[in-house]
C-alpha positions in Angstrom: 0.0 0.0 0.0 1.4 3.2 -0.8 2.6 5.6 1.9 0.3 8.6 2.4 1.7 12.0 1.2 1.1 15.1 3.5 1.4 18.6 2.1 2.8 21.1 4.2 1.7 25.3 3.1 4.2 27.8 4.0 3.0 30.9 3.1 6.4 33.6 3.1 6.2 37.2 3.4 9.2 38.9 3.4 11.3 36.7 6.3 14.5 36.8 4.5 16.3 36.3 7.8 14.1 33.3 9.1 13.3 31.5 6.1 16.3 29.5 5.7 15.5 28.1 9.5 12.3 27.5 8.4 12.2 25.6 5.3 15.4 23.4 6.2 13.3 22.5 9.2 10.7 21.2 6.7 12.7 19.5 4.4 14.7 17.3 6.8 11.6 15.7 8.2 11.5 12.2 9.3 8.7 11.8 7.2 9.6 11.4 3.7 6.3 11.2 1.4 5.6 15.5 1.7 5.2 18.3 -0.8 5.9 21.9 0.7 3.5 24.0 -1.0 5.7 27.3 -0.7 3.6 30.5 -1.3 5.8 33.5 -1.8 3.1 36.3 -1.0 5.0 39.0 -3.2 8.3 39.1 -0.8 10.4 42.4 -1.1 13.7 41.4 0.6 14.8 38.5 -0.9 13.1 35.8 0.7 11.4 34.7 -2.9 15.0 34.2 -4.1 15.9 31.5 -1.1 13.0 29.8 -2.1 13.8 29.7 -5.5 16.9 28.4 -4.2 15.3 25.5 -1.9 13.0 24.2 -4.7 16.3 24.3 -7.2 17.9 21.1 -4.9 14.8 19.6 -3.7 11.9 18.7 -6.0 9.4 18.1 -3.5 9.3 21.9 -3.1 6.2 23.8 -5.1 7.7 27.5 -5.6 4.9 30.3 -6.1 5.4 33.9 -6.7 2.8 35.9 -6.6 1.8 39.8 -5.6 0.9 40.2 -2.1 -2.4 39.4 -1.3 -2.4 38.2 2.6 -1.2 35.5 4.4 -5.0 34.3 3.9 -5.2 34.1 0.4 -1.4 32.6 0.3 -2.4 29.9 2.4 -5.6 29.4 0.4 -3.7 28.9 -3.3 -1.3 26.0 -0.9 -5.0 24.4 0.2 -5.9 24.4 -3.5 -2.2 23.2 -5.0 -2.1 20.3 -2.1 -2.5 17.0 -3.5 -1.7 15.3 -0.2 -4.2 12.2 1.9 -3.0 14.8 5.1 -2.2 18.4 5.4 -0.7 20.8 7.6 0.3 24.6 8.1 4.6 26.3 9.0 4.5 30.0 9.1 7.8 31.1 7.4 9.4 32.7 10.8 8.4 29.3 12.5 10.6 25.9 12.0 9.5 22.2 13.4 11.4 19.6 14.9 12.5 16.9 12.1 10.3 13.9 13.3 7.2 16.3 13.7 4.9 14.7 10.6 6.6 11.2 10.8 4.9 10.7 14.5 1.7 13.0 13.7 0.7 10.9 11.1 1.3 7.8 12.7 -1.0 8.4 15.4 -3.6 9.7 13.0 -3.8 6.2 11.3 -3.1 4.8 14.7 -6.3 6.4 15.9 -8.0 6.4 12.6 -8.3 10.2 13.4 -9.4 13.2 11.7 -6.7 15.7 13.5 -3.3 14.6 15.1 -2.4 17.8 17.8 1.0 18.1 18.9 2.9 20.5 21.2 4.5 23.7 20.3 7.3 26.1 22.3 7.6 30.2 22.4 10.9 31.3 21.1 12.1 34.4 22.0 15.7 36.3 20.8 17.1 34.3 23.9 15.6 31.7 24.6 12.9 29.1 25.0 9.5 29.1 26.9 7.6 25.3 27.0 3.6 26.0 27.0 2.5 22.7 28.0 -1.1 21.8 29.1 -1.8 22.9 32.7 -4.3 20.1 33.3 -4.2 16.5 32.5 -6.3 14.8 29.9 -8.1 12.1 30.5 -7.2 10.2 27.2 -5.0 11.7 24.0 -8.1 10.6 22.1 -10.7 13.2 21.8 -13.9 13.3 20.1 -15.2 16.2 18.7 -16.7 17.7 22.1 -13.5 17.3 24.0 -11.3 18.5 21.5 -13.3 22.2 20.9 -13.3 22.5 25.0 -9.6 22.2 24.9 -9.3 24.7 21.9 -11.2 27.1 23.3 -10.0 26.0 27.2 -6.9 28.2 26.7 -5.6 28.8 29.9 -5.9 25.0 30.9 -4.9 23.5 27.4 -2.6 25.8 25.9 -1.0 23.4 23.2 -4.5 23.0 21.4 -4.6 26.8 20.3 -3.2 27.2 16.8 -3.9 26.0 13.4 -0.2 25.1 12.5 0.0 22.7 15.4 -1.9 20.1 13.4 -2.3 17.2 11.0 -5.7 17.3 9.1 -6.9 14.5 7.2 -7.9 15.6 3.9 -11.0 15.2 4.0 -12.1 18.3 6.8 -10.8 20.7 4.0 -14.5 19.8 2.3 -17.4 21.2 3.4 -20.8 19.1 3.0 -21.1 20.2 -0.7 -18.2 18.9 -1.3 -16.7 22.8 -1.8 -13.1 23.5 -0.5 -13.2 25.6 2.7 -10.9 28.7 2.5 -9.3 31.5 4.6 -11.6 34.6 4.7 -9.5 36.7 2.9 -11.6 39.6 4.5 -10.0 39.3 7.7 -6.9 40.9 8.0 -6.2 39.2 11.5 -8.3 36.3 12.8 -8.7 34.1 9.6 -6.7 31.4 10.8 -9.2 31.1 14.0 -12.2 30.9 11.7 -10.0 28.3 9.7 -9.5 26.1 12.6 -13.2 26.6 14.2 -14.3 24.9 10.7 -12.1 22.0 10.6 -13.1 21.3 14.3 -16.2 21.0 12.8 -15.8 18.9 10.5 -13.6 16.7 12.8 -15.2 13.6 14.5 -12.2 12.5 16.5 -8.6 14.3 17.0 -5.6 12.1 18.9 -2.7 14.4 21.1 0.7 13.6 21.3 2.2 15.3 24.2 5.7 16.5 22.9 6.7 19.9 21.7 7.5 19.6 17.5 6.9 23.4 16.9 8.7 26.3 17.5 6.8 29.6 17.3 8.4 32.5 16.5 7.5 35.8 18.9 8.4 38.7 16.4 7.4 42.3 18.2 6.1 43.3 14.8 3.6 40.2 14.2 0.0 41.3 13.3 -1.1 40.2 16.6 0.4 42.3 18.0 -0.1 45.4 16.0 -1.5 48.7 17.1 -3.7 49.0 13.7 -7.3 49.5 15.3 -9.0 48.6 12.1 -6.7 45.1 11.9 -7.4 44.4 15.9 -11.2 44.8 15.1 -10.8 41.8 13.1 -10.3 39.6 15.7 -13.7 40.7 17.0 -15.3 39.8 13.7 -13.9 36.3 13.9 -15.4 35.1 16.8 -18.9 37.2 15.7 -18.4 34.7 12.8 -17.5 31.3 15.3 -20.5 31.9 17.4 -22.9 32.4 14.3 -21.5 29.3 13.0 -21.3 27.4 15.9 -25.0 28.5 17.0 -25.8 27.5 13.4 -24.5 24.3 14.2 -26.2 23.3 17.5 -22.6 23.3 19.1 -23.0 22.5 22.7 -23.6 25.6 24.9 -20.1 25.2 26.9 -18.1 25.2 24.3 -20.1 28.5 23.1 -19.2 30.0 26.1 -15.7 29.7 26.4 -15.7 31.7 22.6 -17.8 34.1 24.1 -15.0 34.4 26.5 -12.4 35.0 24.0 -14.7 37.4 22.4 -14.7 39.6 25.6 -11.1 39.5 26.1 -10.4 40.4 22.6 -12.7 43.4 22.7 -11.1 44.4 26.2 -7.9 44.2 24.3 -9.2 46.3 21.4 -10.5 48.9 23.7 -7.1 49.4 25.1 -5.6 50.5 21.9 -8.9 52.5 21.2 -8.5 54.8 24.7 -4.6 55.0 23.9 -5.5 56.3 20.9 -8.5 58.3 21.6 -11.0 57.0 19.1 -14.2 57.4 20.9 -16.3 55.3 18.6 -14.1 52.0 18.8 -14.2 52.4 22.3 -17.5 52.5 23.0 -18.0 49.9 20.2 -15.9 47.1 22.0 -17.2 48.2 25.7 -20.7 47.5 24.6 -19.8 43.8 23.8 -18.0 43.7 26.6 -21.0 44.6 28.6 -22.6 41.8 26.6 -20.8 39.5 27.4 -19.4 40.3 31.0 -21.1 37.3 32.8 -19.6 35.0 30.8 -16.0 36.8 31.0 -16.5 36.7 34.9 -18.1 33.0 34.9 -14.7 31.8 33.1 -12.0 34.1 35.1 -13.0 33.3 38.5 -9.6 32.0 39.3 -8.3 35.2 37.9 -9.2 38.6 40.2 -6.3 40.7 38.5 -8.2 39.9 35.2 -11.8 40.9 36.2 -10.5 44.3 37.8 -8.6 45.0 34.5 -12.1 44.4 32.8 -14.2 46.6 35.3 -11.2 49.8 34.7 -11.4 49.2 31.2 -15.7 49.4 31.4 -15.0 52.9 33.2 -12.9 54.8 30.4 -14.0 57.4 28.5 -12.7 59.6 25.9 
C-alpha cells in the first residue's frame, strides 16, 4: 500500500532572515512522502530568491510567486495546490522539529483520526518558553466535544490553540457540498481562527501527542500584536463569525461560552488601543460587547481577580 503523502503550506512574506530556518526544518523531516507548497506572498527582501533556491535542490518543493495578497489568500492557493491524503500549516518565521509529521501521522492512522495535535514552544531572541497543558487529559483521544473544550480551554490546554500545530486529514478541507473551505480573505487578522473553528467541525475524532515539535516564532512586529485598530477589530469579527456558526450548528452551549470568553477578552484588548488612541467610537464599540458578554467573562476568570479588575477599569474609560 502506498505511503500517504502530507502537504505542508508555507506561506512567506518577506522573512528573509528566518526563512532558511524555516524551510530546512521542513525538508529534513523524518517523514519522507511530503510536498511543501511554498507561497511567496509578493516578498520584497529576498526571501522569494531563497525559495527559488530550496526548490532548485529539492523537487518536493512547489515554488509560487505571486503579488501580495495576505497570508489568507497565500495559504488558500497551498490548500488548492495540495494534492496530499493529510495536510498541515509552517508560518515562514516558525521551524518544526524533524520527526514532527513522521509521528503525527502515525498516530492519526493509529487512531483512525481526523486531527493529530502536537505541542508547540515560544521562542524568543534568547531563549525558549515550554507552553504545556496545565491540566491533564483524560485520554490523548478526543472526540469532537472534547477537542473544541480544549481549543477554546486556553488557559488549561494551551498546546490546542493554533492552526499550524496540526495534522488534518484531507477530508475536513471539504465542506458538505463537497466545496473546499478557504481562509476569509476579509479578515486581515483572525482568519486562521475561523479556519480552525471549521475543521473542528468537521472533525469527529482528534488524537494528542504530548511533545513539543513546533517552534513559534514571537516577532514584536507580528500582526497580533499590531496597534492598527482597524486590523485588531478583526479579531472581533472572527469570533462574531464562530459563534454564528457554531450556534448555526447546534454546538454544545459550553463550548459556546468559552468563545464568548475570548470574544470579551479580545474586545477588552481592542479597547485598550482604542482609549490610547482616543478613538471614541471603537471604544465605545468594543465596551458595549463587553458589557454583553461580562457574565460569561467573569463566569470563566473566577480564578483570575487581577483579570476581572482589568475588565471593570477598562468598562470605566471614556474619551
Amino acid at each position: 500500500m502506498e505511503e500517504s503523502k502530507i502537504s505542508l503550506i508555507i506561506p512567506i512574506y518577506n522573512t528573509q532572515e528566518h526563512l532558511e530556518k524555516c524551510l530546512q526544518s521542513a525538508i529534513s523531516q523524518k517523514y519522507d512522502n511530503m510536498e511543501f507548497i511554498c507561497i511567496d506572498d509578493g516578498s520584497t527582501d529576498g526571501a522569494g530568491a531563497i525559495l527559488d533556491a530550496f526548490a532548485a535542490e529539492d523537487d518536493r518543493i512547489i515554488a509560487v510567486h505571486q503579488e501580495n495578497k495576505g497570508e489568507s489568500a497565500a495559504r488558500n492557493r497551498g490548500l488548492k495546490l495540495m494534492s496530499g491524503d493529510y495536510y498541515g500549516f509552517l508560518d515562514c518565521d516558525d521551524w518544526i522539529e524533524p520527526d514532527m509529521y513522521f509521528e503525527l501521522i502515525n498516530a492519526a492512522k493509529e487512531a483512525d483520526a481526523d486531527m493529530a495535535v502536537g505541542g508547540w514552544l515560544k521562542e524568543y531572541e534568547t531563549y525558549s518558553q515550554s507552553m504545556p497543558n496545565r491540566r491533564k487529559l483524560d485520554s490523548n483521544i478526543l472526540e469532537r466535544h472534547s477537542l473544541m473544550m480544549c481549543v477554546y480551554m486556553r488557559d488549561d490546554f494551551q498546546r490546542f490553540a493554533y492552526a499550524w500545530d496540526k495534522l488534518y486529514r484531507r477530508e475536513l478541507a471539504y465542506d458538505k457540498d463537497g466545496e473546499l473551505i478557504l481562509f476569509d480573505t476579509d479578515l486581515s487578522l483572525g482568519g486562521d481562527v475561523v479556519y480552525l473553528a471549521r475543521m473542528l467541525l468537521n472533525s469527529n475524532k482528534a488524537v494528542y501527542i504530548d511533545k513539543e515539535y513546533y517552534h513559534y516564532r514571537q516577532r514584536t512586529d507580528s500582526g497580533c500584536r499590531t496597534e492598527n485598530l482597524e486590523r485588531r477589530l478583526d479579531w472581533i469579527h472572527a469570533y462574531e463569525i464562530i459563534l454564528e456558526l457554531f450556534e448555526k450548528e447546534g454546538i454544545e452551549e459550553d463550548v459556546r461560552l468559552w468563545v464568548r470568553r475570548f470574544m470579551a477578552y479580545h474586545c477588552s484588548n481592542v479597547a485598550e488601543i482604542a482609549f490610547q488612541q482616543k478613538r471614541e467610537f471603537e471604544l465605545e464599540y468594543c465596551k458595549e460587547k463587553m458589557r454583553r458578554y461580562k457574565d460569561e467573562y467573569i463566569q470563566t476568570n473566577a480564578a483570575y481577580p487581577d483579570r476581572l479588575q482589568r475588565y471593570d477599569r477598562i468598562l470605566k474609560w471614556q474619551v
